[in-house]
C-alpha positions as CSV (number, residue, x, y, z in Angstrom):
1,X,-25.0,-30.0,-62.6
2,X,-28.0,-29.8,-64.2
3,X,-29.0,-27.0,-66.9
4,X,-32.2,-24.4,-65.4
5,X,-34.8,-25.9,-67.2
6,X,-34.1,-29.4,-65.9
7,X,-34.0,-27.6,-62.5
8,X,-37.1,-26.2,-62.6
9,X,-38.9,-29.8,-64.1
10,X,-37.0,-31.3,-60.8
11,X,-38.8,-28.4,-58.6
12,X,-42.3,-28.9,-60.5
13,X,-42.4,-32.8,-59.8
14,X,-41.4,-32.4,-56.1
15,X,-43.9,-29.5,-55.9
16,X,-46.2,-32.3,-56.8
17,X,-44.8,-34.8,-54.9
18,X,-45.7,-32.4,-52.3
19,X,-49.5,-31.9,-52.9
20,X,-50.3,-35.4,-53.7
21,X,-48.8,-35.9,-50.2
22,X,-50.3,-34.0,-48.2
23,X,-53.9,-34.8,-50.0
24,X,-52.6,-38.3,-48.6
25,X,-52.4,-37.0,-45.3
26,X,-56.2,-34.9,-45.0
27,X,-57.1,-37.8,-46.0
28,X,-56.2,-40.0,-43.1
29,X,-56.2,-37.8,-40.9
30,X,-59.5,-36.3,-41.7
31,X,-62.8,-37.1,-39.5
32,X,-65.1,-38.9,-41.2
33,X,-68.2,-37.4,-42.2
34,X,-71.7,-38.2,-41.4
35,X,-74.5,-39.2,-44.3
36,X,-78.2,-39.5,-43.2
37,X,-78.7,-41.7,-45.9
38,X,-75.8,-44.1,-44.1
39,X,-76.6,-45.1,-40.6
40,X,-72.6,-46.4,-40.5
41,X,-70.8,-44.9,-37.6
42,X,-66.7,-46.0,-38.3
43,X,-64.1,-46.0,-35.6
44,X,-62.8,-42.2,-35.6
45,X,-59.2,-42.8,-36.7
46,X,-56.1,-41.6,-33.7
47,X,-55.4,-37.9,-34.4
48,X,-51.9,-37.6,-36.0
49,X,-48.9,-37.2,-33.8
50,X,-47.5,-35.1,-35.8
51,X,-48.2,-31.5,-37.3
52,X,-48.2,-33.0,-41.3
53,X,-50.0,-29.6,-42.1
54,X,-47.4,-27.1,-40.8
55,X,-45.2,-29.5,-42.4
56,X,-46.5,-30.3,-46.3
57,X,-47.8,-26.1,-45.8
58,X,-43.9,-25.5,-45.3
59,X,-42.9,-27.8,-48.1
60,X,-45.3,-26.5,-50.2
61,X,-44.3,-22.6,-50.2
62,X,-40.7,-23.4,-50.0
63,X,-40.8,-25.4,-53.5
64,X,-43.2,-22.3,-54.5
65,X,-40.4,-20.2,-54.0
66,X,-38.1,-22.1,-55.8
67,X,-39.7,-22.3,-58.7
68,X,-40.7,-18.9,-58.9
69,X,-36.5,-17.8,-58.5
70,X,-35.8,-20.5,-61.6
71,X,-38.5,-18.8,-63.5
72,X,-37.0,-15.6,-62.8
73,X,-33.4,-16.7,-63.6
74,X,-34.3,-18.1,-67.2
75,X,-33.4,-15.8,-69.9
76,X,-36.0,-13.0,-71.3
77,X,-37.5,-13.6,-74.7
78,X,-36.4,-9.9,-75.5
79,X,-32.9,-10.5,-74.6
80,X,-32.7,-14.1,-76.3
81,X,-31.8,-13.6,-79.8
82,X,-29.3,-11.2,-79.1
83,X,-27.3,-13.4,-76.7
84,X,-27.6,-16.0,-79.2
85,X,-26.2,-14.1,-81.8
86,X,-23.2,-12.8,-79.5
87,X,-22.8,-16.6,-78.5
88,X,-22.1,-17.7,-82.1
89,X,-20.0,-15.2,-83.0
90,X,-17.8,-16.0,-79.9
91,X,-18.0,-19.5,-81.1
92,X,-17.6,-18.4,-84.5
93,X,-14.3,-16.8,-83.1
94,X,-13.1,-19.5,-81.2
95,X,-13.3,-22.1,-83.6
96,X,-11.6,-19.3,-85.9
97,X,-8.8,-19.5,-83.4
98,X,-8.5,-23.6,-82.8
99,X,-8.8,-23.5,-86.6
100,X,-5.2,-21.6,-86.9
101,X,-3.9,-23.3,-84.1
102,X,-4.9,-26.9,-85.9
103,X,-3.1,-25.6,-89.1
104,X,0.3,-24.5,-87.0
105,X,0.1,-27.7,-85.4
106,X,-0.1,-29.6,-88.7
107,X,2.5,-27.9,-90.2
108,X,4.7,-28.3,-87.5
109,X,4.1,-31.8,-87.4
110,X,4.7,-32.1,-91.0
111,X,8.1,-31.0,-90.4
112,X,9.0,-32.9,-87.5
113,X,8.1,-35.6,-89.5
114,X,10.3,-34.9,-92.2
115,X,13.2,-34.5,-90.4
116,X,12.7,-37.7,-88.4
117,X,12.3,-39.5,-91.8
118,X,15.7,-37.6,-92.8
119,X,17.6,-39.0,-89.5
120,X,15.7,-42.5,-89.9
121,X,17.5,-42.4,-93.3
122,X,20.8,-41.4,-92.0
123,X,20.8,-43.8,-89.7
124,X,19.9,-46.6,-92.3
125,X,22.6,-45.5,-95.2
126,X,25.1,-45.5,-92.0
127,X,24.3,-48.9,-91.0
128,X,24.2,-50.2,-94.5
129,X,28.0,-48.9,-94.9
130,X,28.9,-50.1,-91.2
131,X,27.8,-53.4,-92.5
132,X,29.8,-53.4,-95.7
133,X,32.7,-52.3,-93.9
134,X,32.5,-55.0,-91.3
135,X,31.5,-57.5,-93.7
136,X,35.1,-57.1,-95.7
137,X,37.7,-57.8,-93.3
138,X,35.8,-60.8,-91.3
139,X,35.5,-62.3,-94.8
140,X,39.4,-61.5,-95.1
141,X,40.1,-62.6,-91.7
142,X,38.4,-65.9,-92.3
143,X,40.5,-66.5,-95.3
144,X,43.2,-65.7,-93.6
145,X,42.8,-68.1,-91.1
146,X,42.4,-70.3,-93.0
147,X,45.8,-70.1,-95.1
148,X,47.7,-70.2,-92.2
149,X,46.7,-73.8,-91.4
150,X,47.5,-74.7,-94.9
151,X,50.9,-73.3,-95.2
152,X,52.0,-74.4,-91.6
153,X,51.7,-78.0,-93.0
């Protein structure tokens, strides 16, 4: 939705949407009028079929009033700098706020992190020695088998 101001610049452009309009209108719709110094006579243009007057006269006040209730709903200059300054020190306060809540979060993050670097490292010294363990008999096993051969001959 758009902010008051832009309202109101919206309500001021189809307020003169609205005039140029119906200037449009009186002017096609008006009778021509008669110059002795011009002996022309034109065709009288067809009256309109509709009532554009009631109609752009309708248009016309009802944008009037609109404007006039944005105007009145736009803050006071009287009343201005003092909402400003309780709007900053609200923001002031909230970003006092998101400011702690940024630092818990790091710090909590911090640890997590250390302790999965602390099970990542478990888990790597464990699987080193499951390797070294494994490694022995198979190497044991194969040496194995392969003596037997040797002394079944």
């Amino acid at each position: 939705m758009a902010d008051r101001i832009t309202q109101l610049q919206d309500a001021v452009n189809a307020q003169a949407e609205n005039i140029c309009n119906s200037i449009g209108i009186l002017q096609q719709s008006a009778t021509p009028s008669i110059f002795p110094e011009f002996d022309r006579v034109g065709p009288k243009p067809p009256p309109p079929t509709e009532d554009f007057c009631q109609t752009f006269a309708t248009l016309i006040t009802k944008t009037a009033k609109d404007i006039d209730l944005l105007i009145d709903s736009l803050p006071s200059e009287e009343s201005y700098p003092e909402l400003q300054e309780a709007s900053i020190k609200s923001l002031n306060s909230d970003n006092t706020e998101a400011a702690q809540a940024l630092e818990e979060a790091v710090v909590k993050g911090e640890q997590l992190l250390e302790q999965v670097r602390t099970v990542l490292r478990v888990i790597a010294e464990s699987e080193q020695e499951m390797r070294k363990i494994t490694s022995f008999p198979s190497k044991r096993s194969e040496s194995v088998c392969k003596e037997e051969p040797e002394d079944a001959e």
